[in-house]
DOSE-496352 format. One record per residue (C-alpha): x, y, z; residue in one letter. Coordinates in steps of 0.2 Angstrom, whole numbers, plus 5000, padded with zeros to 4 digits. Example, Ala and Ser with C-alpha at 12.3 -4.5 7.8 and 13.67 -1.06 7.14 Angstrom:
<seros>
+------+------+------+---------+
!    x !    y !    z ! residuo !
+------+------+------+---------+
! 5062 ! 4978 ! 5039 !       A !
! 5068 ! 4995 ! 5036 !       S !
+------+------+------+---------+
</seros>
This chain:
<seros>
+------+------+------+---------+
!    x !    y !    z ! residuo !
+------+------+------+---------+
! 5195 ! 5138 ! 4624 !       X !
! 5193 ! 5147 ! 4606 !       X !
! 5198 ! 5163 ! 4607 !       X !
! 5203 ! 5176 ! 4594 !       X !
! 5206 ! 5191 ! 4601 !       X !
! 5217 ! 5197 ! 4615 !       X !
! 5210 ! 5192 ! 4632 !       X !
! 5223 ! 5182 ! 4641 !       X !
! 5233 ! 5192 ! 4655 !       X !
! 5249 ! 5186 ! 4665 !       X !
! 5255 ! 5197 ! 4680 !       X !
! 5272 ! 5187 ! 4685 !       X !
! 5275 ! 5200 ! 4697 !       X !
! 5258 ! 5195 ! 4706 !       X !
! 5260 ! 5176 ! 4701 !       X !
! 5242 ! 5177 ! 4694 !       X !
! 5232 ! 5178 ! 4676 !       X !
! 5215 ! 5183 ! 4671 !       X !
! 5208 ! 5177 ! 4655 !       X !
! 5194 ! 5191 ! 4651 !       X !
! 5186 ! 5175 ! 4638 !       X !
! 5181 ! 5165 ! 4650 !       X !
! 5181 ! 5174 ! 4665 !       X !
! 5192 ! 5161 ! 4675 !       X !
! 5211 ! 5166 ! 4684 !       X !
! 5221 ! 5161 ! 4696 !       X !
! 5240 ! 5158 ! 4701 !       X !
! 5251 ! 5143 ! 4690 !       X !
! 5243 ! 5129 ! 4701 !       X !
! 5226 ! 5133 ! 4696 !       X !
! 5231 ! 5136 ! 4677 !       X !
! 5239 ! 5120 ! 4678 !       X !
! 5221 ! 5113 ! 4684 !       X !
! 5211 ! 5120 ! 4671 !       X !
! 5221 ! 5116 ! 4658 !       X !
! 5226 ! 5101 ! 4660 !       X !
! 5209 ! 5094 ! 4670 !       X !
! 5219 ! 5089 ! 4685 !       X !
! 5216 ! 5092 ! 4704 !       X !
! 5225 ! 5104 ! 4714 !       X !
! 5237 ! 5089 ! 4722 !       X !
! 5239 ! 5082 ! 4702 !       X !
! 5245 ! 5100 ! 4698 !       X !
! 5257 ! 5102 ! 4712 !       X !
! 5267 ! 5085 ! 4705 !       X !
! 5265 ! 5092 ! 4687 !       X !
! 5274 ! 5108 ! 4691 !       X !
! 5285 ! 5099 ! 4701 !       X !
! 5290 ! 5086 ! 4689 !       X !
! 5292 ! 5100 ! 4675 !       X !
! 5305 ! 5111 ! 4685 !       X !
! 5314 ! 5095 ! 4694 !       X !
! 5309 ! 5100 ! 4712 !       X !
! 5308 ! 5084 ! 4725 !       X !
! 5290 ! 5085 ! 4734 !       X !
! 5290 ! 5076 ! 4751 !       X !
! 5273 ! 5066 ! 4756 !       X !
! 5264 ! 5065 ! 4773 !       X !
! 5268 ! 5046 ! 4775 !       X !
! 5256 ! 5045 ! 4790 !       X !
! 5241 ! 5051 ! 4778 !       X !
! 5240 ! 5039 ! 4766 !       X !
! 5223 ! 5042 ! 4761 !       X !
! 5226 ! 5057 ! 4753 !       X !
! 5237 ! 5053 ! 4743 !       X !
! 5226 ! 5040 ! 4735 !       X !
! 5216 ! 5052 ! 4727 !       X !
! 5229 ! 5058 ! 4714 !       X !
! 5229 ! 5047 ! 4699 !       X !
! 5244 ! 5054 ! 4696 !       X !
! 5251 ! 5046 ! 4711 !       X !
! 5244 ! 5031 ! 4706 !       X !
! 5252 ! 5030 ! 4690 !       X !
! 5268 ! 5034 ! 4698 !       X !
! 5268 ! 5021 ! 4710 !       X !
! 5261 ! 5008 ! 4697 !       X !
! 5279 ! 5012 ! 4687 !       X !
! 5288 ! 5010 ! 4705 !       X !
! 5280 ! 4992 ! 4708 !       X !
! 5284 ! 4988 ! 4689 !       X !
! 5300 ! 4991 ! 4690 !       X !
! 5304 ! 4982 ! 4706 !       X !
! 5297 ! 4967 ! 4695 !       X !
! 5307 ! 4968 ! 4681 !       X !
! 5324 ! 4968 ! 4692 !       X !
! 5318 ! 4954 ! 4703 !       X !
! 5317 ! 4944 ! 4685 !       X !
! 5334 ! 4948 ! 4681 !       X !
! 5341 ! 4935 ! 4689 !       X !
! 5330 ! 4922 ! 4683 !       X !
! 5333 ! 4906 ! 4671 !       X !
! 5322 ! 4914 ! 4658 !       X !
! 5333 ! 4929 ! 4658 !       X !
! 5348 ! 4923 ! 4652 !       X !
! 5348 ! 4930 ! 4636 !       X !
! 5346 ! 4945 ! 4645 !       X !
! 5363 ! 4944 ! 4656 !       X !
! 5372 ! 4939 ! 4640 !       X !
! 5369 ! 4952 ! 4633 !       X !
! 5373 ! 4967 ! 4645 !       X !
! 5389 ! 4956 ! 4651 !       X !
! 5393 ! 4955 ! 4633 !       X !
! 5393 ! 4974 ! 4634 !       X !
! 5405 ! 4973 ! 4649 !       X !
! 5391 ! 4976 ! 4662 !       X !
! 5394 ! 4969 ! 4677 !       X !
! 5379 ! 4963 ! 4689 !       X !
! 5383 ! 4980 ! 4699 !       X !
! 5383 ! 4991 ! 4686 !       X !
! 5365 ! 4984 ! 4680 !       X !
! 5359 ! 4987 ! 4698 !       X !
! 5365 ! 5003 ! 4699 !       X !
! 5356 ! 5009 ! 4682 !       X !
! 5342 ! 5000 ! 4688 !       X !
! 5341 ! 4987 ! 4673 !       X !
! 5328 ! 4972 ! 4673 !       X !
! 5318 ! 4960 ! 4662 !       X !
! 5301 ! 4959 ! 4658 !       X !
! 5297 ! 4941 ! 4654 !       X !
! 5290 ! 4933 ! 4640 !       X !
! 5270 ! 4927 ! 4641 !       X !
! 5254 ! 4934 ! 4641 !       X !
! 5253 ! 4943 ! 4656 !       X !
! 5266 ! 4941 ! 4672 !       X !
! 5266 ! 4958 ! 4676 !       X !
! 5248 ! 4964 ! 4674 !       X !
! 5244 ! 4949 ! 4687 !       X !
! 5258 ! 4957 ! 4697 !       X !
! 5251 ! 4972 ! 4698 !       X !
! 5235 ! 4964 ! 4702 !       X !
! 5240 ! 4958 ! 4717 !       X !
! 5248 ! 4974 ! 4724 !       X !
! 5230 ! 4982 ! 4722 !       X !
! 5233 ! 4992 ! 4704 !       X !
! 5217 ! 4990 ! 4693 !       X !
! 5219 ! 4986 ! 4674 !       X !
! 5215 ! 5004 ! 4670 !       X !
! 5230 ! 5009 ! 4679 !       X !
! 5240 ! 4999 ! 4673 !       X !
! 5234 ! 5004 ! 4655 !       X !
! 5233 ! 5023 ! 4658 !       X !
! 5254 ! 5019 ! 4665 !       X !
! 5257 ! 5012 ! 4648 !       X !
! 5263 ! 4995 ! 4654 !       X !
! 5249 ! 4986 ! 4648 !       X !
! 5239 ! 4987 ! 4635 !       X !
! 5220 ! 4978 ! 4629 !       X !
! 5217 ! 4964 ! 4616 !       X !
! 5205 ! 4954 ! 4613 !       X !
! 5207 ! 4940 ! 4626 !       X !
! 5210 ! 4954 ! 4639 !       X !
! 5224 ! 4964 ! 4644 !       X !
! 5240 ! 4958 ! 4640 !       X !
! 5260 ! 4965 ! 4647 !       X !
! 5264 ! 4980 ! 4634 !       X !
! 5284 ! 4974 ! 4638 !       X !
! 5287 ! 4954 ! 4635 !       X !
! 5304 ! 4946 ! 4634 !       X !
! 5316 ! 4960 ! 4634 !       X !
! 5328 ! 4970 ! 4643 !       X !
! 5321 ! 4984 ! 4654 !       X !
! 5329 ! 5003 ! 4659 !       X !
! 5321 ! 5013 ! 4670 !       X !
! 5315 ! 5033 ! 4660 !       X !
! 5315 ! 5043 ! 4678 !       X !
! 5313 ! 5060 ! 4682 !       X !
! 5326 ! 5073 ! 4690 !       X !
! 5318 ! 5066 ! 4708 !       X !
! 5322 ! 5047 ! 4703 !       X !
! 5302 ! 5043 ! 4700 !       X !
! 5299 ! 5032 ! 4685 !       X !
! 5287 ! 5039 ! 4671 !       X !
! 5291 ! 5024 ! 4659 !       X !
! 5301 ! 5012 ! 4650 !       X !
! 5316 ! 5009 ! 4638 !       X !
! 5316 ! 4989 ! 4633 !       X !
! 5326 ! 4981 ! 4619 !       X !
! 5322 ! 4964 ! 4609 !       X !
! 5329 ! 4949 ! 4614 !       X !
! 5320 ! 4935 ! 4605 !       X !
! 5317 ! 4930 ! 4586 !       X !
! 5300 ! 4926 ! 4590 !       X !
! 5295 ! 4944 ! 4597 !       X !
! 5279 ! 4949 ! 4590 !       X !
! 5284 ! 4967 ! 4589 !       X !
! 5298 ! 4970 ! 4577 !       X !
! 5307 ! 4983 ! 4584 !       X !
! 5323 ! 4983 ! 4591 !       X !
! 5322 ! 4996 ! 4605 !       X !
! 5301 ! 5001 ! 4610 !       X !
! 5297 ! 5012 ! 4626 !       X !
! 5282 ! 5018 ! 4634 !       X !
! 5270 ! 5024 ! 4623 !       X !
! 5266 ! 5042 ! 4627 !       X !
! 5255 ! 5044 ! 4646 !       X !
! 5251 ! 5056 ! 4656 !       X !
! 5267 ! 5053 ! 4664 !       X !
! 5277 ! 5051 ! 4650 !       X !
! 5280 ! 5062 ! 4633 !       X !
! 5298 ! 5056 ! 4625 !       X !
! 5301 ! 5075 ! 4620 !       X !
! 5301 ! 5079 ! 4638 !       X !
! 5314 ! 5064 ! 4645 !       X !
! 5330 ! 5060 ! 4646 !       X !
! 5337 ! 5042 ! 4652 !       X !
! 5351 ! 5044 ! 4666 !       X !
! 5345 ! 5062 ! 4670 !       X !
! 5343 ! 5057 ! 4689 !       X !
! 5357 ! 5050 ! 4690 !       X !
! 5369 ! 5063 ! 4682 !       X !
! 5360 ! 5078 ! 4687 !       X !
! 5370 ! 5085 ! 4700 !       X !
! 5386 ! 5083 ! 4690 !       X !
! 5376 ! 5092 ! 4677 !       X !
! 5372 ! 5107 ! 4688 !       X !
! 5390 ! 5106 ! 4696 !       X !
! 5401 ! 5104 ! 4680 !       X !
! 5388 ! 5115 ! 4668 !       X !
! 5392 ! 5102 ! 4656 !       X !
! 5379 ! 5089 ! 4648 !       X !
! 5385 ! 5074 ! 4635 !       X !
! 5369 ! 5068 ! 4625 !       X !
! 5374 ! 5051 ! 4618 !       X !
! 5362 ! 5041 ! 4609 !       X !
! 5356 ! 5024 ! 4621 !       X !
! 5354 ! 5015 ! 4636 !       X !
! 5369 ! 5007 ! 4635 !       X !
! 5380 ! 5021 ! 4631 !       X !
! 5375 ! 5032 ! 4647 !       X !
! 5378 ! 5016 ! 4656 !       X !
! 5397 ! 5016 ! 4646 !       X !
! 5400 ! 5033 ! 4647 !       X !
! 5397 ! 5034 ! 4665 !       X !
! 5407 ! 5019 ! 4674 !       X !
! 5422 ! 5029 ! 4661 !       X !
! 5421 ! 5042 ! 4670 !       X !
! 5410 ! 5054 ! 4662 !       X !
! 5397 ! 5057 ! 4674 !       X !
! 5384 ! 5069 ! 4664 !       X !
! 5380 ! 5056 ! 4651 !       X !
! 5360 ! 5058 ! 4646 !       X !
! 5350 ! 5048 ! 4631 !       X !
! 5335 ! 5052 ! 4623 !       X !
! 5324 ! 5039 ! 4620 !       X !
! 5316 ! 5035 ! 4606 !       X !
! 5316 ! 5051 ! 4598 !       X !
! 5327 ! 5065 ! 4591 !       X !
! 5335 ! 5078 ! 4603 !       X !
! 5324 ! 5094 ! 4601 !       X !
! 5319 ! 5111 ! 4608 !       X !
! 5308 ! 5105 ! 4625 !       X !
! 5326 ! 5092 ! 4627 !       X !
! 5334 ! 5111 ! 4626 !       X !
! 5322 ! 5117 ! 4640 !       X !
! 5328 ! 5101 ! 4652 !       X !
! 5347 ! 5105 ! 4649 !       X !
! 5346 ! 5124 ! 4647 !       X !
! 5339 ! 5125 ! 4666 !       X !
! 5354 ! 5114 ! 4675 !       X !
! 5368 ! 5121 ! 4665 !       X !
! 5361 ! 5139 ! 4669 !       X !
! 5362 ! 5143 ! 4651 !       X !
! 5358 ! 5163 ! 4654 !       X !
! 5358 ! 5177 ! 4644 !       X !
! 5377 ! 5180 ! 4646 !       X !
! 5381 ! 5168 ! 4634 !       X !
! 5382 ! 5153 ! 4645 !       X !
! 5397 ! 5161 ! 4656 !       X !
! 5396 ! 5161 ! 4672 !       X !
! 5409 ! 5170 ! 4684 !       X !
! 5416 ! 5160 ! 4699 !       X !
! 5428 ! 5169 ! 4704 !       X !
! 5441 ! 5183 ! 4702 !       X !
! 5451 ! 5178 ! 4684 !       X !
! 5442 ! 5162 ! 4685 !       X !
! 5426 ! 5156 ! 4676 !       X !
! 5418 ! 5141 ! 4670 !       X !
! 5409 ! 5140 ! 4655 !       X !
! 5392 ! 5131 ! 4650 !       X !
! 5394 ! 5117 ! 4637 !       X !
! 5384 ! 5104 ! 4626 !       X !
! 5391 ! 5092 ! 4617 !       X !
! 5384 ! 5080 ! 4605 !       X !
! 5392 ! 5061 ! 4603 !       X !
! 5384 ! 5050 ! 4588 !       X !
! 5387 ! 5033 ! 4580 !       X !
! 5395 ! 5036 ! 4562 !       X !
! 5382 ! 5025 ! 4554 !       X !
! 5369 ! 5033 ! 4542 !       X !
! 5357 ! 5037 ! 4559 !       X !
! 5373 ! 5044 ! 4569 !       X !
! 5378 ! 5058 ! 4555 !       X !
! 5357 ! 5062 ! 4551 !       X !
! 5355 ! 5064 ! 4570 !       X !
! 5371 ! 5075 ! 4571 !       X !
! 5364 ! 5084 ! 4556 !       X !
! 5348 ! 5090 ! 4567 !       X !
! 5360 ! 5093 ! 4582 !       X !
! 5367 ! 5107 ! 4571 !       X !
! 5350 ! 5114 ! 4568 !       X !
! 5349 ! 5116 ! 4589 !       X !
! 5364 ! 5126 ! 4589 !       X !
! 5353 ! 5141 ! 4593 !       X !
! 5343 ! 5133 ! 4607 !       X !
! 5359 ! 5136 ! 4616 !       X !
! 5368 ! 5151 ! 4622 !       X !
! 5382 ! 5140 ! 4628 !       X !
! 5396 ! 5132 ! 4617 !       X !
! 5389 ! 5115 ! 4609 !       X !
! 5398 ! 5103 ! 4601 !       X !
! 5393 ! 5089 ! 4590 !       X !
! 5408 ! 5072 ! 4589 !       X !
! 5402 ! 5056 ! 4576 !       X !
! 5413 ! 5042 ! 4580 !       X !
+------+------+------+---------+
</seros>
């Protein structure tokens, strides 16, 4: 709410706040709740999400769990994707497996990235979706479909798909690239349009897959794409993440900051006598006008960081 003067206490010792304004307090769950207008179970996955901790469900009360629209949406992105990698393979999709084979990707590595295909028409996946029990609300508020004026039509039509997960390996949204001439949206690459799930400033594509090489090696390569995660990792560089969409910045920083334990002491960490490992960023762009403009902002991150970054343009 407005407020103008001082009112809004935090005791982290305690785990609680108080804000004299309004009267309300709490612990973080209930914060969440209040500010984001969530229930308590919604609030749980939030904080969850944010900080990368896996929550386990009660698989034998199911009921409960369908409550949390949160949830929902999460499941909805789980069914979607099992769709598009079920198309893969499909006579439609050739263009599709031309393309990532032409890249070198073989049928295992596009498995193991999760890649798919979302098919060309008005609506294969929202009658998909249907008939696992999802309404067309869901399937709106999950950013996978969107409403016209003959009804609501598949955001993602005739392109290659990547999953955008979390930490835990749950999808929140998107990445799909252009395939056809005839594509009514011009883009080359589009994702999910910003949910409740998904905020582009706040994911990066390949973060479950290279997280715990992240936390072991304290070392993260941001490259620029899909396709160059999926490079960097069958080459042996296992820490590879993308953004998508969007320019690496400060909430980015956040992410990384937290898994390479980028602490006070400069991003150096002891690990034994005469030994220690140092915490590092490093930067790779394309040396096309985009590559040198985003190496340009990386620069400007250099203070994000305690630990050593480095910015390489090939």
């Amino acid at each position: 709410h407005d407020e103008k003067t001082p009112s809004f206490s935090v005791r982290p010792a305690l785990g609680a706040w108080h804000c004299f304004g309004c009267g309300l307090g709490g612990d973080v769950f209930k914060y969440v709740e209040q500010s984001e207008n969530v229930g308590f179970a919604d609030a749980v996955e939030i904080l969850a999400d944010k900080y990368h901790i896996e929550l386990h469900y009660d698989s034998d009360r199911p009921q409960q769990r369908q409550g949390s629209k949160r949830s929902r949406l999460l499941e909805a992105n789980d069914e979607a994707q099992r769709f598009f990698v079920s198309q893969i393979m499909s006579r439609e999709a050739l263009a599709a497996r031309k393309l990532l084979a032409g890249r070198n990707f073989s049928q295992v590595d596009c498995e193991r990235f999760g890649c798919g295909y979302a098919p060309q028409g008005w609506d294969n996946l929202v009658r998909h979706l249907a008939s696992k029990g999802f309404t067309q609300q869901e399937m709106m508020d999950a950013g996978l479909a969107r409403q016209g004026q003959r009804g609501v039509y598949d955001y993602f039509r005739g392109r290659v798909t990547w999953p955008i997960r979390d930490a835990t390996g749950r999808t929140l949204g998107f990445g799909a690239r252009k395939l056809f001439d005839d594509d009514t949206i011009q883009a080359k690459y589009i994702n999910t349009p910003d949910t409740s799930l998904y905020h582009k400033n706040q994911v990066l594509y390949g973060l479950d897959i290279a997280k715990s090489n992240i936390v072991k090696k304290r070392q993260v390569v941001i490259v620029e794409g899909y396709t160059d995660v999926m490079a960097c990792h069958l080459a042996g560089v296992d820490t590879a993440v993308a953004t998508c969409g969007t320019a690496f910045g400060r909430e980015h920083a956040k992410i990384v900051r937290r898994l390479i334990s980028d602490d006070r002491l400069g991003g150096l960490q002891l690990i034994g006598p005469g030994r220690n490992r140092t915490s590092r960023v490093v930067f790779t762009f394309d040396g096309d006008a985009a590559g040198q403009k985003a190496a340009l902002h990386a620069f400007g991150l250099d203070g994000a960081f305690l630990s050593q970054t480095f910015v390489a343009v090939a």
